[in-house]
VMD Tcl script that draws the C-alpha trace (Angstrom):
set ca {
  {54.84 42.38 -15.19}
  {52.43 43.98 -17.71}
  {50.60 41.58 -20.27}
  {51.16 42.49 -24.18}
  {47.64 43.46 -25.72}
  {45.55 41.08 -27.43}
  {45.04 41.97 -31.30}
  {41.94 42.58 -30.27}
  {42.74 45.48 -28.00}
  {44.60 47.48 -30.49}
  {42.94 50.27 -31.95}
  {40.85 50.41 -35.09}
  {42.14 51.86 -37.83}
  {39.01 52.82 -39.63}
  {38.09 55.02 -36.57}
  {38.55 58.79 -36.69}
  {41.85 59.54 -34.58}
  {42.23 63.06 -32.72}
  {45.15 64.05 -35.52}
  {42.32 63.88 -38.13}
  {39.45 66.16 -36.88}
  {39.70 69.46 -36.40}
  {37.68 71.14 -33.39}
  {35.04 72.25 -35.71}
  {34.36 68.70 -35.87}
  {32.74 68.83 -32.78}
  {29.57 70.19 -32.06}
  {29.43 72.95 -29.44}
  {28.97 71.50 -26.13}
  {25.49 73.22 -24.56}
  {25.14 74.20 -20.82}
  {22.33 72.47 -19.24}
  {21.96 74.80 -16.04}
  {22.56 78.00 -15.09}
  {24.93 79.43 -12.04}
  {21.59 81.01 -10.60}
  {20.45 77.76 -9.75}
  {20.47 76.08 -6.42}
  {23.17 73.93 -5.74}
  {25.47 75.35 -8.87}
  {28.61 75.01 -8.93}
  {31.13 77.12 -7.65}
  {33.82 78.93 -9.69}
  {36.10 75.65 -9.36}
  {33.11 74.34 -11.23}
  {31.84 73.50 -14.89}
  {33.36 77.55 -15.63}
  {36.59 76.05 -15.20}
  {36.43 73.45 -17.72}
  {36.02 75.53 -20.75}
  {39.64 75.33 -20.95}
  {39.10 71.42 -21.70}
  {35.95 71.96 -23.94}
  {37.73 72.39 -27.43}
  {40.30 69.23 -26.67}
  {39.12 66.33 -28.91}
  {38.81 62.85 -27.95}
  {38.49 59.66 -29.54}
  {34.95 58.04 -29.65}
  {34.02 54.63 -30.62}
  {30.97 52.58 -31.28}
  {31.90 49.04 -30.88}
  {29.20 46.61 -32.31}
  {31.09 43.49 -31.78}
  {34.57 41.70 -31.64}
  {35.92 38.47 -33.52}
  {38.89 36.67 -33.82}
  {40.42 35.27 -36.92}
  {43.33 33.47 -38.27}
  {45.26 35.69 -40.77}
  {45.05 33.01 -42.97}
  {41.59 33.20 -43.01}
  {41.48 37.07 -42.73}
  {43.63 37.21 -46.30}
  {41.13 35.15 -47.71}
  {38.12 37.12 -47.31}
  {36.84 39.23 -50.18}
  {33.84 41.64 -50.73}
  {30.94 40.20 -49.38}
  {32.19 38.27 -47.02}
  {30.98 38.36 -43.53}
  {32.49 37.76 -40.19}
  {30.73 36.48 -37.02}
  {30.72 38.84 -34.07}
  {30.37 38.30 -30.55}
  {26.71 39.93 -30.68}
  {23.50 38.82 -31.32}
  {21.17 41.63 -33.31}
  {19.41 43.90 -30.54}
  {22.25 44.13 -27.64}
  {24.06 47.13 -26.93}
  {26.83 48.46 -28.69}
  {29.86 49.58 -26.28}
  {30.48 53.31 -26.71}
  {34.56 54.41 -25.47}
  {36.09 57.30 -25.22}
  {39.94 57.40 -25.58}
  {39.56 53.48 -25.35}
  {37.74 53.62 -21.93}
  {34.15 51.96 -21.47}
  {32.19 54.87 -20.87}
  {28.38 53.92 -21.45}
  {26.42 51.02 -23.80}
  {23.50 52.36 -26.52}
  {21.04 51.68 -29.32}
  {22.10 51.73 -33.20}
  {19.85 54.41 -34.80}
  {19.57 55.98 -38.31}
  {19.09 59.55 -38.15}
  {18.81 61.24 -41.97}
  {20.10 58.58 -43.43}
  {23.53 58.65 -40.80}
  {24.11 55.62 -38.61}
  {23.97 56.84 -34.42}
  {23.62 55.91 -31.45}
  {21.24 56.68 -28.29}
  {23.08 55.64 -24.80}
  {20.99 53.59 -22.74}
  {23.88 52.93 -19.88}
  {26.12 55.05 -18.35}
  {28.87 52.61 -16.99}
  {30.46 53.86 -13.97}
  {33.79 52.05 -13.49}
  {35.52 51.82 -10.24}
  {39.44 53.85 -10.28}
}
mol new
graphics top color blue
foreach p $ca { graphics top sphere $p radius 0.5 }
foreach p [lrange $ca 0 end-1] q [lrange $ca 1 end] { graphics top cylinder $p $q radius 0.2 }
display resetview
């Protein structure tokens, strides 16, 4: 039998969601090696995947999780902050389509919030 998600595993809903990007969104993805090189792929290859290149997928930076009564979540106004599972300096949790996919650093770059990955997770199937 399959367990109901926690409230906690439900999406976001301040998180951009595929309907609300358009592909030139995304910035063009750039090909690290070329087919000359030894050990390239063959034509069942990274050639094949440009069909998949312009399909957009949901990313998310997750700095931290809480949990909270809705009593105490309708009582909270501007200003008000709410204890995460973090401490300042550990890695944020980067998904894709709500699958762990690697861990980072926060960074500001122009004045935009980022984030460098630091971890690749590798997950078994």
């Amino acid at each position: 039998m399959m367990e109901s998600p926690s409230p906690m595993d439900i999406e976001q809903r301040d998180m951009i969601v595929a309907s609300e990007t358009v592909a030139d969104d995304f910035p063009p993805l750039e090909d690290f090696g070329s087919s000359d090189a030894p050990g390239a792929a063959s034509a069942a290859g990274p050639a094949s995947l440009e069909a998949i290149y312009d399909v957009p997928v949901k990313v998310q930076a997750v700095l931290g999780r809480s949990r909270i009564a809705i009593g105490a979540l309708m009582q909270l106004k501007a200003g008000a902050v709410i204890e995460l599972d973090r401490r300042v300096g550990e890695p944020v949790d980067i998904f894709v389509n709500n699958r762990l996919i690697a861990r980072g650093e926060v960074v500001m770059i122009d004045n935009s919030l980022g984030v460098t990955l630091t971890e690749i997770v590798r997950q078994e199937r």
